[in-house]
C-alpha positions in Angstrom: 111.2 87.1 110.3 114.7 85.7 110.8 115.0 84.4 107.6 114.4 88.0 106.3 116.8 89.3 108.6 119.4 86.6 107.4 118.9 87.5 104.0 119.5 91.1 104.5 122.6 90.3 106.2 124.0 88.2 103.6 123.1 91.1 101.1 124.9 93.7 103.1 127.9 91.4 102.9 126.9 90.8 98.8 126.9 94.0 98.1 129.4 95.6 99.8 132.5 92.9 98.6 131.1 93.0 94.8 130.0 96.9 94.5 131.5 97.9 97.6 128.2 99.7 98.2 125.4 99.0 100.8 121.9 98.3 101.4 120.4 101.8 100.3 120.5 100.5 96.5 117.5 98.6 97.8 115.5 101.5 98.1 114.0 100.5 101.6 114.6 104.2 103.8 110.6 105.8 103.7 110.4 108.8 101.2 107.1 110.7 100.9 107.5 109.5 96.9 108.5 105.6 98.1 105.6 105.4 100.9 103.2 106.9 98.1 104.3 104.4 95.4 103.5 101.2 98.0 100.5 102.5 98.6 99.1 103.2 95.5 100.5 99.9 93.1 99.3 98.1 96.0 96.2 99.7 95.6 96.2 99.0 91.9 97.3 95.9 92.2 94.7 94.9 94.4 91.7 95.7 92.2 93.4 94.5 89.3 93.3 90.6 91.2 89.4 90.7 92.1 88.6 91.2 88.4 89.0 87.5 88.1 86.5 87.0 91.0 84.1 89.7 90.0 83.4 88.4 86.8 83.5 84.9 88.2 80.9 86.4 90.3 78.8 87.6 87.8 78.9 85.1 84.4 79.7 82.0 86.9 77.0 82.7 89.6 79.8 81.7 92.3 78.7 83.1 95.5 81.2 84.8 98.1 79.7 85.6 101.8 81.6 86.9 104.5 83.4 84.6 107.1 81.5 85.0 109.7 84.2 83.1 111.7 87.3 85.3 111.1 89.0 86.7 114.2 91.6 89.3 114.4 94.1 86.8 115.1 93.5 85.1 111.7 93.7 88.6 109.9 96.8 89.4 111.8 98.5 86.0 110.6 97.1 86.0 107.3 98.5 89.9 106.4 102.0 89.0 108.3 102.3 85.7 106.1 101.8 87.8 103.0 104.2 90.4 104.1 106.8 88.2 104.9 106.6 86.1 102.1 106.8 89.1 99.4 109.6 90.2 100.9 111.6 87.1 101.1 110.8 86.9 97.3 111.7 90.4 96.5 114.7 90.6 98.5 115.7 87.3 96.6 114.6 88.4 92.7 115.1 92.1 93.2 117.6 92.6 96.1 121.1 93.3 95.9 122.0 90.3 93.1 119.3 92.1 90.8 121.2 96.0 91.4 124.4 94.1 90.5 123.1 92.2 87.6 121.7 95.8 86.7 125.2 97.1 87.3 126.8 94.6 85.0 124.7 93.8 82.4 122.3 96.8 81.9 118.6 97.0 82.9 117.2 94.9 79.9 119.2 91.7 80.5 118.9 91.9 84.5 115.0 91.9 84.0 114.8 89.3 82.2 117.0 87.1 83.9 115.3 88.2 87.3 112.1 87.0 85.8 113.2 83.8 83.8 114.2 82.8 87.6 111.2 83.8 89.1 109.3 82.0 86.6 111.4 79.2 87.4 111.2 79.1 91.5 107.5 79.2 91.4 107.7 75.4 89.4 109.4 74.4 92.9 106.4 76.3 95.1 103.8 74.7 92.9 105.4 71.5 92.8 104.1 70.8 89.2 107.2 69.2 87.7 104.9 66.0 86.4 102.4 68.3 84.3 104.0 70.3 81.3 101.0 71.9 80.7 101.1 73.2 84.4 104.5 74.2 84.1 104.5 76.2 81.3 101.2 77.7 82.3 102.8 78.8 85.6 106.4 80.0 83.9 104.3 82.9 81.4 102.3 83.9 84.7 105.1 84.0 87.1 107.8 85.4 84.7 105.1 88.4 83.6 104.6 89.5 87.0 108.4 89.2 87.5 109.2 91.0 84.7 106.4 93.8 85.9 108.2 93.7 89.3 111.8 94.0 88.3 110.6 97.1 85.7 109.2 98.9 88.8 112.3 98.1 90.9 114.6 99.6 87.9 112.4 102.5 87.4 112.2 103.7 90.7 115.3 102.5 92.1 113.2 101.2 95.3 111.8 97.8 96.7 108.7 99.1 97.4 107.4 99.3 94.6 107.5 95.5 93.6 106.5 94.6 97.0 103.7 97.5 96.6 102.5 95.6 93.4 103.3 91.7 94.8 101.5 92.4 98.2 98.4 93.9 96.5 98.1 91.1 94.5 98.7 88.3 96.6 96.3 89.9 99.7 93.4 89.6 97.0 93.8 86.0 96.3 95.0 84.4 99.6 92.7 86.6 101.8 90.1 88.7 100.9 88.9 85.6 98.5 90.4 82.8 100.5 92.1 81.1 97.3 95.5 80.2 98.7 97.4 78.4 100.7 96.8 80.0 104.0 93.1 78.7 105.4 89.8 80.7 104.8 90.0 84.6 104.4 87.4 87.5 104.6 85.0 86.3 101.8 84.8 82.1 101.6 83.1 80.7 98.4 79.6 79.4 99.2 79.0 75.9 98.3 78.1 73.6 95.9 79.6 75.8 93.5 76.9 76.5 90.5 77.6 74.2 87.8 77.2 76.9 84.8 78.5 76.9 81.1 79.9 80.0 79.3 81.6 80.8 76.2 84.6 80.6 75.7 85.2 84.4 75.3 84.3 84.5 79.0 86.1 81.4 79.7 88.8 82.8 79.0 88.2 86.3 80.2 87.9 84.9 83.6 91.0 83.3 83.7 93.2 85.9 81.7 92.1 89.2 81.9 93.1 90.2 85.3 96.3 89.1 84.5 96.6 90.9 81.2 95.7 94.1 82.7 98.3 94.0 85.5 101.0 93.8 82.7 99.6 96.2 80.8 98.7 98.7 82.8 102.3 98.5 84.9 104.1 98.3 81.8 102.2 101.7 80.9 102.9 103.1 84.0 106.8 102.6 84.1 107.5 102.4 80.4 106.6 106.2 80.3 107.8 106.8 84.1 111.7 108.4 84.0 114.3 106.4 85.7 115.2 107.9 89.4 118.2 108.1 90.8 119.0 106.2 93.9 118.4 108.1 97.2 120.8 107.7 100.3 
């Protein structure tokens, strides 16, 4: 939490010498139409990541019980960790440096360089600098979903909607399924896995099609959704 709170004071200070502005271009005071967009691209977000596990699920027989040795404590720690690290992400590729990139270079160009350096940080978090294949493979997933989380910054002029979209994801795969870095979630993956072949259609289904759907669907939604203006 104080490394949030330092990076929101180093913003204030950003943004008020370069646009002499403050931190309400971040889009963080509640609105009934903010509160509503966090909960619902969470929402969508959310069932767009089990897809992956659903149809694991049902063409790759994997198993998923309930942790029957989850306490409170662990949920508590597990939605906190997710919260705090969206919002040290967001606040980094679409805080105050993305509104003034915005400001400067129009909304097309500040995307894409928010994204290109989202792509980028994520080779450092996944520490796969001695695998090309890895590292391109994590730059096209991690730049899309930057690139889907900058658009919804732009188009509704408000942090939560990235974080809306980024937390909805992210709760899916480190908790409910228990596939990141954090420890064992609601549902752990009953073992041995089930050694089982498919085709390569649903191969590759599994492993791409949640993630083609959360670009396209987000794209729908704020290609067609007007630009807002910025609320005090």
């Amino acid at each position: 939490m104080l490394g949030i709170l330092i990076q929101l004071i180093i913003s204030y200070f950003l943004i008020q010498w370069i646009q002499n502005n403050d931190l309400s271009v971040l889009g963080l005071k509640p609105s009934k139409e903010r509160i509503k967009n966090l909960v619902l691209f969470c929402v969508i977000a959310a069932i767009i990541s089990s897809i992956t596990f659903c149809l694991r699920i049902l063409f790759a027989k994997e198993l998923w019980i309930i942790n029957s040795s989850l306490i409170w404590q662990q949920t508590f720690n597990a939605i906190w960790y997710n919260i705090k690290s969206v919002m040290y992400e967001e606040l980094i590729f679409r805080g105050v440096i993305f509104f003034i990139l915005i400001e400067r270079l129009g909304g097309t160009k500040a995307i894409l360089i928010s994204a290109l350096a989202f792509g980028i940080y994520h080779w450092f978090t996944y520490e796969v600098f001695n695998d090309p294949i890895k590292m391109l493979w994590i730059f096209l997933i991690t730049f899309s979903a930057g690139y889907i989380y900058a658009l919804g910054y732009y188009k509704t002029n408000s942090l939560y909607t990235p974080i809306g979209m980024h937390f909805g994801w992210n709760i899916v795969q480190s908790f409910i399924f228990s596939s990141g870095n954090i420890g064992s979630g609601l549902l752990i993956q009953k073992m041995p896995v089930p050694q089982v072949q498919v085709s390569y259609f649903v191969y590759y289904s599994i492993t791409l099609l949640h993630i083609m759907l959360f670009i396209l669907v987000f794209a729908l939604i704020f290609y067609k959704k007007n630009r807002t203006e910025i609320e005090n």
